[in-house]
C-alpha positions as CSV (number, residue, x, y, z in Angstrom):
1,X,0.0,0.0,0.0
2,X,3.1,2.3,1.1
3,X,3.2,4.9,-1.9
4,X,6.3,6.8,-2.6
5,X,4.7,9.9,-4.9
6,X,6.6,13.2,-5.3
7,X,5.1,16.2,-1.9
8,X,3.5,19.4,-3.5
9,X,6.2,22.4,-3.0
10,X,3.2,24.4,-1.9
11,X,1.9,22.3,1.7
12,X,2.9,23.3,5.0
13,X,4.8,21.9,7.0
14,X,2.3,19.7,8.9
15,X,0.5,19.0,5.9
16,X,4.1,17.3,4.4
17,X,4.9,15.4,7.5
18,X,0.7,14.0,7.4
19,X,1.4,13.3,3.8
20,X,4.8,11.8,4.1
21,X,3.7,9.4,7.1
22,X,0.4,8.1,4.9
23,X,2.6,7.8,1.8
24,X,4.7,5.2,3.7
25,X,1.8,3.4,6.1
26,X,1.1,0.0,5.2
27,X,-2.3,0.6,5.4
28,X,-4.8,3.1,6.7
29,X,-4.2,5.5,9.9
30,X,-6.5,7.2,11.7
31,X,-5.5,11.2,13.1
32,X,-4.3,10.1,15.9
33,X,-2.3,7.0,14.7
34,X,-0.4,10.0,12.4
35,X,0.2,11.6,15.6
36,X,1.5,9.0,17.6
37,X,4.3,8.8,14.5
38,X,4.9,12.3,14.3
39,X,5.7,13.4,17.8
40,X,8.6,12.8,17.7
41,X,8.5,16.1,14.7
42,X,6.9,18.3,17.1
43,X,3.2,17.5,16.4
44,X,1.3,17.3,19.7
45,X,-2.2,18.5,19.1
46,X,-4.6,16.5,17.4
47,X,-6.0,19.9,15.6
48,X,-2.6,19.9,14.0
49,X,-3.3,16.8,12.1
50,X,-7.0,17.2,11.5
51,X,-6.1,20.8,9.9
52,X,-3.6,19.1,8.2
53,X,-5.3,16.0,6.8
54,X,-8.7,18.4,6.2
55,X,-6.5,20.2,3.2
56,X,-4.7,17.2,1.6
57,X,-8.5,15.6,1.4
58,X,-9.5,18.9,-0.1
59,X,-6.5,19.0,-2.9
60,X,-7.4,14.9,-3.2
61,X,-3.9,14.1,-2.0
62,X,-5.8,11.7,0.7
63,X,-9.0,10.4,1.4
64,X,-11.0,9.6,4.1
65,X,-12.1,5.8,4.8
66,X,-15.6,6.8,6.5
67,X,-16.1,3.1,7.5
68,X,-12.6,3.1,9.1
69,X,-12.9,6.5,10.4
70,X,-9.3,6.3,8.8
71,X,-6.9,7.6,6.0
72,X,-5.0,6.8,3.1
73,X,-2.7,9.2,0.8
74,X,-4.3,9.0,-2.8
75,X,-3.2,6.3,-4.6
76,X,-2.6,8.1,-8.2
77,X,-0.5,10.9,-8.1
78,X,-1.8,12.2,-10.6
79,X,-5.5,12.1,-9.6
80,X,-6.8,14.3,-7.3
81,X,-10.3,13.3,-8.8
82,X,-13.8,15.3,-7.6
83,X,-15.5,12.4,-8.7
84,X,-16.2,8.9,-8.0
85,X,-13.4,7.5,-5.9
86,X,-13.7,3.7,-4.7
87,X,-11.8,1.5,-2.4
88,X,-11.5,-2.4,-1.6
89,X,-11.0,-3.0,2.1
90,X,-9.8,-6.2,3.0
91,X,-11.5,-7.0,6.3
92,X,-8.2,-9.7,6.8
93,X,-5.6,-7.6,6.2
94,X,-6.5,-4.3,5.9
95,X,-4.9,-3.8,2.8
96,X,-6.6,-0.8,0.9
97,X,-7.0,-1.0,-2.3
98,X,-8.5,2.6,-4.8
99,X,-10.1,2.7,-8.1
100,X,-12.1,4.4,-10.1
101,X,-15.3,3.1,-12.6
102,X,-16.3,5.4,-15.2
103,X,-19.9,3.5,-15.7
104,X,-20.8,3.6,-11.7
105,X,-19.8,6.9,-11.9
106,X,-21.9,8.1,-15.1
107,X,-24.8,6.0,-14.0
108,X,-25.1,7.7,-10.4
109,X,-24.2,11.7,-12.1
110,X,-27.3,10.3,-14.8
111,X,-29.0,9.7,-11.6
112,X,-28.4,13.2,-9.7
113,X,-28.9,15.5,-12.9
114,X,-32.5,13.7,-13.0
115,X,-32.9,14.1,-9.2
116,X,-31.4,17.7,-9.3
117,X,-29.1,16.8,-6.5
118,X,-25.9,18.3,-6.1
119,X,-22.9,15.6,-6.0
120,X,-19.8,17.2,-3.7
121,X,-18.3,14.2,-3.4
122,X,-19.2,10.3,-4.1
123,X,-17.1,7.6,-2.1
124,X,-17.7,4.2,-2.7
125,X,-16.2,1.4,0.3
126,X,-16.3,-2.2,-0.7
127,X,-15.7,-4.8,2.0
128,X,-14.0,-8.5,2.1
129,X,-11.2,-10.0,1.0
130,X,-8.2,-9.5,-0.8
131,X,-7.2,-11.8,-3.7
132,X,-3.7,-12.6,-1.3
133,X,-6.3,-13.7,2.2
134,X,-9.0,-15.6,-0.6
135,X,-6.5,-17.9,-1.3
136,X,-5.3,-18.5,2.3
137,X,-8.8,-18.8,3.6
């Protein structure tokens, strides 16, 4: 899962050292798992991570696992997509796995022009097993 993408010149401080720990997790972290890891840089405050992971999942450099009230730096660098963003969670492993599907994402856009509802943000979570814990099972 560890990702090893080039940091944006432009973040903070914080926001770097947020980025830089979830680039190289294994799998997802929640705020205070970053923290734990980055005491040692002079993070102590919670709010210093929450500000810091609320702007990388506004420029789509991360993304929020609601069900896992966790996080996970983008998986394509160069994405930073508005639209339909998908993961497989492996409930074994927790291996986290992102993609994107065009159709699902036309079919549910056809659905909210017709509704008139306003999409900010669609985030699709898939549960069960990995190919890797299928096998083993």
């Amino acid at each position: 899962m560890a990702h090893d993408h080039p940091i944006p010149a432009d973040l903070t401080r914080n926001q770097e050292l947020v980025l830089g720990t979830l680039n190289h997790s294994a799998g997802p972290l929640s705020a205070y798992d970053i923290l734990d890891r980055l005491r040692g840089e002079g993070l102590r405050a919670p709010l210093q991570v929450y500000r810091a992971l609320d702007k990388l999942v506004e420029r789509g450099l991360a993304h929020r696992l609601e069900s896992l009230n966790a996080f996970v730096a983008c998986a394509d660098v160069h994405c930073h997509r508005k639209g339909l963003i998908a993961f497989a969670i492996c409930e074994r492993c927790g291996k986290v796995d992102e993609f994107a599907d065009a159709v699902i994402e036309e079919r549910l856009g056809g659905w909210a022009e017709t509704e008139g509802f306003t999409v900010e943000r669609t985030t699709m979570e898939i549960r069960g097993r990995c190919s890797e814990c299928a096998k083993a099972a």
